[in-house]
DSSP file (Angstrom, degrees, kcal/mol; ACC not computed):
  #  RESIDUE AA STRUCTURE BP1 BP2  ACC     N-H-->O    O-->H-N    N-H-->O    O-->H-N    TCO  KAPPA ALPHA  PHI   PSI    X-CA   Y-CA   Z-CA
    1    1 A X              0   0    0      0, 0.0     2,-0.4     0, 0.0     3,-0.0   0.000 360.0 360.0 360.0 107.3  -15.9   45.7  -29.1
    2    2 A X    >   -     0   0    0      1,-0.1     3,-1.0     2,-0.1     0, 0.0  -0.434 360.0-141.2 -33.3  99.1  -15.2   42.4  -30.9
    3    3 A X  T 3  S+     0   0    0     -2,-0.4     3,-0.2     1,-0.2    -1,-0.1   0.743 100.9  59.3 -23.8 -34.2  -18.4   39.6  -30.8
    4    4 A X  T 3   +     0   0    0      1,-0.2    -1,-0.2    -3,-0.0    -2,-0.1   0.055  69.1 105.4-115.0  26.9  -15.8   36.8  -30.5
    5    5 A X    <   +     0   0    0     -3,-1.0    -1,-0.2     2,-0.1    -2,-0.1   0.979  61.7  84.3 -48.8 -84.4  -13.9   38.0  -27.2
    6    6 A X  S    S-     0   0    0      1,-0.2     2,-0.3    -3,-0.2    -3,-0.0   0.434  82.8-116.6 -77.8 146.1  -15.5   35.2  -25.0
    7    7 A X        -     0   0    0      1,-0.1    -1,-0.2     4,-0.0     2,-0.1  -0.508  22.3-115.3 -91.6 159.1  -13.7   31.7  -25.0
    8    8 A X     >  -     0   0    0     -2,-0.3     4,-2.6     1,-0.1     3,-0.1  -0.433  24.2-107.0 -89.4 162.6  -15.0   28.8  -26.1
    9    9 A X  H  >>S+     0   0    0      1,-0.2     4,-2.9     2,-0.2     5,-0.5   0.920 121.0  48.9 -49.4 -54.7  -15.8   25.5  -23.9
   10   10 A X  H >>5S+     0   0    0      1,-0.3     4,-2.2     2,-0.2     3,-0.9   0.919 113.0  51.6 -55.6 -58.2  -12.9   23.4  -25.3
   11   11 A X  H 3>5S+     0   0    0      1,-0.2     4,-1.0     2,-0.2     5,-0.3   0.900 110.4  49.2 -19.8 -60.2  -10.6   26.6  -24.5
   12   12 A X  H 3X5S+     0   0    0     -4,-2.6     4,-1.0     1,-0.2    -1,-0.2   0.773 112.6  41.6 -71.4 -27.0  -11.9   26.7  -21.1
   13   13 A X  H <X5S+     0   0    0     -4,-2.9     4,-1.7    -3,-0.9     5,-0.4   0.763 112.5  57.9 -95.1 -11.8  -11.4   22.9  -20.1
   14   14 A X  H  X<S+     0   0    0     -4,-2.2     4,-1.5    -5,-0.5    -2,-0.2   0.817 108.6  45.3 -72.7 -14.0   -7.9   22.9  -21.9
   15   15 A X  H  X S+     0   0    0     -4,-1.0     4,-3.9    -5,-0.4    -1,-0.2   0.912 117.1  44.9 -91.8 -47.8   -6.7   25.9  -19.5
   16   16 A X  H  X S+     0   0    0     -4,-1.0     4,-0.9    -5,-0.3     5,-0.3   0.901 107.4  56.8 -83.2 -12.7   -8.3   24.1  -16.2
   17   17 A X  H >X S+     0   0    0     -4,-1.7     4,-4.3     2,-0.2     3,-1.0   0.961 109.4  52.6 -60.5 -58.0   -6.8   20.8  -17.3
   18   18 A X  H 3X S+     0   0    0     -4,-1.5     4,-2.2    -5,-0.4     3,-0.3   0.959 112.2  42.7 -19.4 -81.3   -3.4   22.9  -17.2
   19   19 A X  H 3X S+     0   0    0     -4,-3.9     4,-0.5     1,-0.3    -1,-0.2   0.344 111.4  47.0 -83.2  25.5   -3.8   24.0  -14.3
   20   20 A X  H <X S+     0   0    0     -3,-1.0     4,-0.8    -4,-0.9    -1,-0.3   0.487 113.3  49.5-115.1 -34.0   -4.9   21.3  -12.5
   21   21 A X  H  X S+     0   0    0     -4,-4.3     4,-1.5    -3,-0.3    -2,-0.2   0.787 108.6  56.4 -88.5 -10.4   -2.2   18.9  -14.0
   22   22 A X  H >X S+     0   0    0     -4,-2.2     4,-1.2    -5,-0.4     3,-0.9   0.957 107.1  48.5 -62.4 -86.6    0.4   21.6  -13.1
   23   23 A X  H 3X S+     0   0    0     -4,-0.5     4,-2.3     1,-0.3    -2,-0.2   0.451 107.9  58.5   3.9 -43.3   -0.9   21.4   -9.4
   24   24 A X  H 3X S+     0   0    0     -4,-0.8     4,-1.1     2,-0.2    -1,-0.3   0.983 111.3  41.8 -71.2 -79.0   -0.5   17.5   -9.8
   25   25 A X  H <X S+     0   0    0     -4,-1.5     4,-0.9    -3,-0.9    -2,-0.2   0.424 111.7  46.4 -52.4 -38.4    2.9   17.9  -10.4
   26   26 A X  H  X S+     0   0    0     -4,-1.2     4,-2.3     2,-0.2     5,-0.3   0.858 110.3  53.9 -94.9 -44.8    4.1   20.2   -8.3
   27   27 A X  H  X S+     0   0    0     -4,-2.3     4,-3.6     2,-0.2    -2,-0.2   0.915 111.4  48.4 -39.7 -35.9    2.3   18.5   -5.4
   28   28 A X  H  X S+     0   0    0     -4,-1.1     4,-1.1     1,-0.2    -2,-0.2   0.926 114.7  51.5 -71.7 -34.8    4.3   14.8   -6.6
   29   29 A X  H  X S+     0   0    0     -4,-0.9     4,-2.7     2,-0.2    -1,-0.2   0.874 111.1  41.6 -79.7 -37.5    7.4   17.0   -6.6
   30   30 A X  H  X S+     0   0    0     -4,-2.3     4,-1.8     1,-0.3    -1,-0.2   0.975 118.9  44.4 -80.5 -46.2    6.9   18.5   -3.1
   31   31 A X  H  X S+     0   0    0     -4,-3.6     4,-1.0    -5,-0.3    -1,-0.3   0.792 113.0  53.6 -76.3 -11.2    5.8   15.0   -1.4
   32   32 A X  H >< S+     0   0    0     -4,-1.1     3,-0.7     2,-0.2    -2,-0.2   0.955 112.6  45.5 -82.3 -51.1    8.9   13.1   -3.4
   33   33 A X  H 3< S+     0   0    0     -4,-2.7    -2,-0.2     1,-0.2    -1,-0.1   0.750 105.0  60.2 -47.1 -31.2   11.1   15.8   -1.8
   34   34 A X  H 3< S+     0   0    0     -4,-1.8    -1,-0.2    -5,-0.1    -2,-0.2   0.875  85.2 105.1 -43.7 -53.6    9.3   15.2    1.6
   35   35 A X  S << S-     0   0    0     -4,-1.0     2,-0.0    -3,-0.7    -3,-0.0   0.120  78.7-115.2 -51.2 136.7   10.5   11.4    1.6
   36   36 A X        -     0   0    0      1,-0.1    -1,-0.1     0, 0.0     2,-0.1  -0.375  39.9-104.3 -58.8 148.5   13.4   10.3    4.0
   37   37 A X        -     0   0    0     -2,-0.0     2,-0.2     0, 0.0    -1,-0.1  -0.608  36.0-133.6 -69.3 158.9   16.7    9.0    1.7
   38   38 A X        -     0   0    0     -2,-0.1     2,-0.2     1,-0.1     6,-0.0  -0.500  22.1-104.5 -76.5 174.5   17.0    5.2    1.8
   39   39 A X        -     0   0    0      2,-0.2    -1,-0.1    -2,-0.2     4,-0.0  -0.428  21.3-130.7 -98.4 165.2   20.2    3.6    2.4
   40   40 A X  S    S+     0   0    0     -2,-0.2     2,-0.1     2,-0.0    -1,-0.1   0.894  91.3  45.0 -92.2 -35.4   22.1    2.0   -1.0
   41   41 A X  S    S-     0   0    0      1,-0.1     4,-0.5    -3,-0.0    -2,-0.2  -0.195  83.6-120.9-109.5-175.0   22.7   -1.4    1.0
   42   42 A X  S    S+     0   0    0      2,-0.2     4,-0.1    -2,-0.1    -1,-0.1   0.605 111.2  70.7-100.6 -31.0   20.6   -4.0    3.5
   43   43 A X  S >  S+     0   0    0      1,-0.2     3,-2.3     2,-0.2     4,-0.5   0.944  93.3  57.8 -68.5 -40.2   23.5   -3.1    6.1
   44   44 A X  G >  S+     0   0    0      1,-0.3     3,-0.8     2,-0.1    -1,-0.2   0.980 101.2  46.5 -58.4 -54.4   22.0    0.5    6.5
   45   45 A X  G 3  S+     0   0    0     -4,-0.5    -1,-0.3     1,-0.2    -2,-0.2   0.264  87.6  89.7-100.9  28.1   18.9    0.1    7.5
   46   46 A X  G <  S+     0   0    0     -3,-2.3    -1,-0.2    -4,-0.1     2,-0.1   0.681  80.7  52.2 -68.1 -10.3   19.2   -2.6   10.4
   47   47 A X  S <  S-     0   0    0     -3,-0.8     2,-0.3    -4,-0.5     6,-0.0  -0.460 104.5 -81.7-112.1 179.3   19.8   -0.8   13.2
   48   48 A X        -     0   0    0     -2,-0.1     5,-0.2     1,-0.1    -2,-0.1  -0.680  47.8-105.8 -88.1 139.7   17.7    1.8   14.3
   49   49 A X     >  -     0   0    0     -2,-0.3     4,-0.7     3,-0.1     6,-0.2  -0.154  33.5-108.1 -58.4 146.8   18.0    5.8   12.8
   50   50 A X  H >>>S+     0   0    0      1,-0.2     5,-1.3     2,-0.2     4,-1.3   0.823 111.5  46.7 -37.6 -54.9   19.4    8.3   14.6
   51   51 A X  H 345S+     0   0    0      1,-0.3    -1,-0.2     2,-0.2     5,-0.1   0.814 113.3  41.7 -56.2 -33.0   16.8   10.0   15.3
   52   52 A X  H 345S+     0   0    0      1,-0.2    -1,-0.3    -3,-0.1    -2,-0.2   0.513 112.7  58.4 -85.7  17.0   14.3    7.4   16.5
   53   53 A X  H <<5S-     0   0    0     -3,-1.2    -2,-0.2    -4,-0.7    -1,-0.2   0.813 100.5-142.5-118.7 -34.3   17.2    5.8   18.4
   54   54 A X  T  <5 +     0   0    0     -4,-1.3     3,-0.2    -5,-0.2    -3,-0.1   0.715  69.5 119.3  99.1  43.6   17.8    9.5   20.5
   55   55 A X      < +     0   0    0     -5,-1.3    -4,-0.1     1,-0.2    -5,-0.1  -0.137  34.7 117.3-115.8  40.3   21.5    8.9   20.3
   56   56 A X        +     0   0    0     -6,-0.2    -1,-0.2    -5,-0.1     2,-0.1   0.841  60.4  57.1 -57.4 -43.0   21.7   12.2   18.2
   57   57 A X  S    S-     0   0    0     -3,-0.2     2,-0.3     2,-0.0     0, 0.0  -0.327  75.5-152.3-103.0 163.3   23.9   14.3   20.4
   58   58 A X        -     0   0    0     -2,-0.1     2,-0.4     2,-0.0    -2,-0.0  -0.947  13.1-155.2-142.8 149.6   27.3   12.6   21.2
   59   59 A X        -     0   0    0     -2,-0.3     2,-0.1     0, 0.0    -2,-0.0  -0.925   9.8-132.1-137.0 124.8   28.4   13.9   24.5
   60   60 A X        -     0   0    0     -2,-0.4     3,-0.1     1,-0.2    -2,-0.0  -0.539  27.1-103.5 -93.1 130.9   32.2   13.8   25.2
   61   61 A X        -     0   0    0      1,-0.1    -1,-0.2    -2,-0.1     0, 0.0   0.223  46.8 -98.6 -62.4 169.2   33.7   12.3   28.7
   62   62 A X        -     0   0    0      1,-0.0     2,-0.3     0, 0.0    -1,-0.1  -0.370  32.1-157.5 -73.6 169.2   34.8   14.8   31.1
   63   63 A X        -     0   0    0     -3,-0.1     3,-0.1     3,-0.0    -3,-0.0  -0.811  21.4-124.4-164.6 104.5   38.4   15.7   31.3
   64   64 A X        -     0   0    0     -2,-0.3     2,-0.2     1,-0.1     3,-0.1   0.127  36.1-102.2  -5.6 132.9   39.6   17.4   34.6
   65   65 A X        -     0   0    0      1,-0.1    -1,-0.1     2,-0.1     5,-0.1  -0.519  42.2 -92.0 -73.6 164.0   41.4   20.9   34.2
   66   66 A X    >   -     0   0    0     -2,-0.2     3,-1.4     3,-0.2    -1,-0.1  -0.422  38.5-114.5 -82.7 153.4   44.8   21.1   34.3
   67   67 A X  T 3  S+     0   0    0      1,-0.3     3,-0.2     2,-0.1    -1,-0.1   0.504 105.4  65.2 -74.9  -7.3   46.2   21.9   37.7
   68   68 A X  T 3  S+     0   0    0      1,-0.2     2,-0.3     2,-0.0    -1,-0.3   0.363  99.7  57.2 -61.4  -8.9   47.6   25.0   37.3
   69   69 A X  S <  S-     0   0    0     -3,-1.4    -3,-0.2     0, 0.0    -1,-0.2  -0.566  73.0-163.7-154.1 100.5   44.2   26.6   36.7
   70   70 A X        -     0   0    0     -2,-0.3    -3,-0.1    -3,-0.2    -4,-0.0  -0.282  27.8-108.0 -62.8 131.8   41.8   26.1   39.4
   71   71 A X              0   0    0     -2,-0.2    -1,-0.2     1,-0.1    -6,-0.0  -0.298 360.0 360.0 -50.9 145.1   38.2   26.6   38.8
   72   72 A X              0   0    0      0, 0.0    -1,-0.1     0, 0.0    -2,-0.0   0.230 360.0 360.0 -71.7 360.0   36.8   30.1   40.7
């Protein structure tokens, strides 16, 4: 067995500084991804979004069937 296996303090804060700024990173990555796009112009975002406005669905007027084929 080697005497000089164990790591040393400096070793040991350089490895949780790693991981802890890895962690950092990948959390800023996950919440930047989160984020709604903005619009490129002032004209885009006057109105209200689609979603909060609940005009999502578009629903097309009705149109009669043709008279040769009557509903059952």
């Amino acid at each position: 067995m080697y005497p000089n296996n164990a790591l040393s303090a400096w070793q040991l804060a350089i490895m949780a500084v790693v991981v802890v700024a890895s962690l950092a990173a990948w959390l800023t990555l996950v919440l930047l991804a989160d984020r709604q796009p903005r619009g490129t112009s002032a004209a885009v975002n006057t109105g209200p979004r689609e979603e909060e406005s609940g005009a999502a669905v578009t629903q097309l007027p009705y149109t009669a069937p043709p008279p040769d084929k009557a509903a059952a």
